[in-house]
N, C-alpha and C positions, 0 to 999 in steps of 0.2 A: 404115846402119841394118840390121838383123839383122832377118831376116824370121820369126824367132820373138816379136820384140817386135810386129810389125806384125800378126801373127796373133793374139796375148796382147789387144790393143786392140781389134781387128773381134770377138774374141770377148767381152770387155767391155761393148762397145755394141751388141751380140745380146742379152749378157746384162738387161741396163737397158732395152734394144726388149721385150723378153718380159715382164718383170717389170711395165713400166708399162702394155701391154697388157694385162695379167690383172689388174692394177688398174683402167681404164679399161672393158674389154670386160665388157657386163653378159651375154653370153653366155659367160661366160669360166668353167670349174667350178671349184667348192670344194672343194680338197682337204682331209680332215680330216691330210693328212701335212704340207705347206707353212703350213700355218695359223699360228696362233699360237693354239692350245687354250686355255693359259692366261690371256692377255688376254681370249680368247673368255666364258670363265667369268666371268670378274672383270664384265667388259661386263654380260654377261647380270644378274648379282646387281645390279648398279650399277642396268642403265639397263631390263629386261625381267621382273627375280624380283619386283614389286609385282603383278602384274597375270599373269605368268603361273609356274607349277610347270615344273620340269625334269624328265625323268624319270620321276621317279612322284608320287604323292599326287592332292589335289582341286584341279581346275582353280578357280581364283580369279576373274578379272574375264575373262580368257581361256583359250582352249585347254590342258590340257597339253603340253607341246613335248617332244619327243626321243620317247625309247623307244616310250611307248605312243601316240604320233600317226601321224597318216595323213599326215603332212609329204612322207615318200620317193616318194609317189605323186606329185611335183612336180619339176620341172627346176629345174636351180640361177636360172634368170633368176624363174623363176617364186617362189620360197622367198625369193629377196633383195626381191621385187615386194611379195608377203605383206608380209614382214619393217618394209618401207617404209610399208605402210598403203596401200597401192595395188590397187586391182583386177588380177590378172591375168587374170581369169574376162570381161574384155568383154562377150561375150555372153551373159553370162547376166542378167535379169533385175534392176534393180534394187531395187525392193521385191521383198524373201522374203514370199510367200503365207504360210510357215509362223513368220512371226513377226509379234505384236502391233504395232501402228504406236509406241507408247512402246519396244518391245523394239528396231526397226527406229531408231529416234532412240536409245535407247544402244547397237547397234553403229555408227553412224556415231559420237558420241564417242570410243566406242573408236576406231577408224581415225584418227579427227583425234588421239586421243594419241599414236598409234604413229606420225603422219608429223612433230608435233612434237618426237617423243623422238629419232627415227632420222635428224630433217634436223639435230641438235645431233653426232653420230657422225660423225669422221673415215675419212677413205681406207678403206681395207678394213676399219674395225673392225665395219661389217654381217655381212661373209663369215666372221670372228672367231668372230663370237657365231654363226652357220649351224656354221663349221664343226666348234664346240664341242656342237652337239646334235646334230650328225649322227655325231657320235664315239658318241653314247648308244644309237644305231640299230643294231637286227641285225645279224647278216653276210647276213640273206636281205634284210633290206628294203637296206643299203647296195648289195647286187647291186643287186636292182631298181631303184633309184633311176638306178646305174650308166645299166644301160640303156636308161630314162626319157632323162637327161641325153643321153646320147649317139647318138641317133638321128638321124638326117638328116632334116632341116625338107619338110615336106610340098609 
């Protein structure tokens, strides 16, 4: 056996080690270059544009997302955590002082929508729909994001 074939193989199965670690690893970053942009978009109108705007215009039942949000200010685990309907704020309080107890009872529907909508979404089509609004983001906020992402845990 030719030890370019055996080489071609171990780097096959680096290749598939990595790939389904970055599938599995929820600390794992979102590239807006490896993504799939397009499914990203398609996701988002499908399963995310009733309830929230892309871009620009007026936020609907949720935030606006991409460009004009404070999203980058958030690590990729944290944006997929969001994304999920999930707290990634722990500590922080959970009645908001600054909202009505009816207001506080429709963001928790909201949240039960969003972990309804996002437990129906396949393998990476979360990181899809991330990585198609983070393609909407500055070049200053994708830096910072950058560096957000990439810091070494406390």
């Amino acid at each position: 056996m030719d030890g370019r074939f055996v080489m071609v193989i171990v780097m096959l199965l680096m290749l598939v080690w990595v790939g389904w670690r970055g599938a599995t690893n929820p600390d794992a970053t979102i590239s807006t270059a490896s993504a799939d942009l397009g499914r990203g978009q398609k996701l988002f109108d499908e399963h995310c544009s009733e309830c929230h705007v892309s871009k620009q215009g007026i936020p609907l039942k949720g935030p606006v997302l991409g460009f004009y949000g404070q999203e980058y200010l958030l690590t990729d685990r944290q944006l997929v955590e969001s994304a999920k309907g999930t707290r990634y704020d722990k500590d922080a309080p959970k009645p908001r002082p600054d909202l009505t107890e009816d207001q506080q009872k429709q963001l928790e529907s909201l949240r039960e929508t969003m972990r309804k909508t996002t437990a129906k979404l396949k393998g990476g089509e979360v990181k899809d729909i991330i990585a198609f609004l983070k393609k909407s983001w500055s070049s200053d906020a994708q830096l910072e994001h950058w560096f957000i992402t990439h810091q070494p845990p406390d």
